[in-house]
C-alpha positions in Angstrom: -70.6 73.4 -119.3 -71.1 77.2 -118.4 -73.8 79.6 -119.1 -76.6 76.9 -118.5 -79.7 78.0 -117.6 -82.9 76.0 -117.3 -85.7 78.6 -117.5 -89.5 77.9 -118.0 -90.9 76.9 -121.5 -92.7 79.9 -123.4 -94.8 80.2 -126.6 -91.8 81.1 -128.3 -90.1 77.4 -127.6 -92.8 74.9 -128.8 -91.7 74.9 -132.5 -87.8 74.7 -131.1 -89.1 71.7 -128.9 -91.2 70.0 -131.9 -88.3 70.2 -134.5 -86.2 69.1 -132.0 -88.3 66.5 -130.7 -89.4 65.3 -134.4 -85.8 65.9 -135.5 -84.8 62.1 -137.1 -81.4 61.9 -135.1 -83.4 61.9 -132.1 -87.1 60.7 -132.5 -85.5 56.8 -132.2 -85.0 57.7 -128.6 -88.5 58.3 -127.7 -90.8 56.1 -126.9 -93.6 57.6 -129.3 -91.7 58.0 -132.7 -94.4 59.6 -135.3 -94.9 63.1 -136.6 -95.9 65.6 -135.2 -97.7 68.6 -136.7 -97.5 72.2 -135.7 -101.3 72.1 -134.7 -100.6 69.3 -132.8 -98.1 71.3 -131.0 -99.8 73.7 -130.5 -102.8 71.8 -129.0 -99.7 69.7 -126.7 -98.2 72.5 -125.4 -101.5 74.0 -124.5 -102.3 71.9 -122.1 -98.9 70.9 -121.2 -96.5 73.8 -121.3 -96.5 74.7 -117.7 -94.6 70.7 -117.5 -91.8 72.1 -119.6 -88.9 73.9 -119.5 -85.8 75.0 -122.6 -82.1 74.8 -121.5 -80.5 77.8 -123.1 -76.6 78.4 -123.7 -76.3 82.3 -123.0 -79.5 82.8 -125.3 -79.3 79.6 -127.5 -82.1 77.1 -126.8 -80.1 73.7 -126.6 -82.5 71.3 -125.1 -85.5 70.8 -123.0 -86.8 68.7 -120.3 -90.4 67.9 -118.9 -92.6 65.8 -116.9 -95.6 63.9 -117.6 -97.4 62.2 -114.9 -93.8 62.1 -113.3 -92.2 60.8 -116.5 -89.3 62.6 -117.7 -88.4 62.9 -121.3 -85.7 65.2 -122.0 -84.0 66.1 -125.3 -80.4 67.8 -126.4 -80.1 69.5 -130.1 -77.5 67.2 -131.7 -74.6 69.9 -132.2 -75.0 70.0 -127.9 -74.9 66.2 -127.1 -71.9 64.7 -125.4 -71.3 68.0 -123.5 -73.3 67.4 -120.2 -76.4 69.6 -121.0 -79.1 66.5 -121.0 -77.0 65.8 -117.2 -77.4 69.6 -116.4 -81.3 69.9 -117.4 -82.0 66.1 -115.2 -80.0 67.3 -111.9 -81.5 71.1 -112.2 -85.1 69.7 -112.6 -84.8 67.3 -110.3 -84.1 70.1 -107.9 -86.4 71.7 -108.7 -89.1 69.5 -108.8 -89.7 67.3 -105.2 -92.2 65.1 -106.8 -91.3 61.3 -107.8 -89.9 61.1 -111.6 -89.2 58.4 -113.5 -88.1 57.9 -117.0 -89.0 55.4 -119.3 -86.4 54.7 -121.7 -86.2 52.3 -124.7 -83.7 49.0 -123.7 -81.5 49.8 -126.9 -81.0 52.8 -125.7 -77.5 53.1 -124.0 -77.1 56.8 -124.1 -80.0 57.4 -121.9 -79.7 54.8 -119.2 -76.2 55.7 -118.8 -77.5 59.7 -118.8 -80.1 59.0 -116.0 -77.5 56.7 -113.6 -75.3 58.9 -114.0 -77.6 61.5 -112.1 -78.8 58.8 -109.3 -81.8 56.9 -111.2 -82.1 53.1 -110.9 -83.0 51.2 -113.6 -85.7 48.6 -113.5 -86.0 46.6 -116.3 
């Protein structure tokens, strides 16, 4: 897809990242599943913000992507998914990040292990 850019998550993304994150057609796919509040948020991205970054279509924010102690979680709002932007975000981070990643992903969850072999991850079960 064109008019991808990864760029660095700012103050103005963490509620896009919680709704999205928290959004029930995608919290199955996380390993953590529960609510999360907007002070809890807030608190998260605190301390973790500088591990994030927002994929934005021209302007749009349409998914994100971080690391956590190397693990990846990554996330694509639903009207987005099936167009390569979660494939997009994995490669470009990779890139640009040199440390080891890993992903921990749920067994049931097909979509995900077939989005990180398809961008050279092994799975280990």
């Amino acid at each position: 897809m064109e008019n991808l850019k990864l760029v660095r998550c700012q103050k103005e993304h963490w509620e896009f990242i919680r709704k999205l994150r928290t959004d029930p057609k995608n919290i199955g796919g996380f390993i953590k599943t529960g609510a999360i509040s907007v002070a809890q948020q807030k608190a998260y991205m605190k301390k973790y913000q500088r591990h994030y970054y927002v994929c934005l279509h021209h302007l749009l924010p349409v998914g994100f992507i971080g690391s956590i102690d190397g693990d990846l979680r990554v996330c694509t709002d639903h009207p987005w998914k099936g167009k390569g932007i979660a494939k997009f975000m994995v490669n470009e981070f990779a890139k640009r990040n040199k440390k080891k990643i890993f992903a921990k992903v749920k067994v049931d969850n097909k979509a995900s292990q077939r989005l990180f072999q398809s961008c050279g991850f092994e799975l280990s079960f």
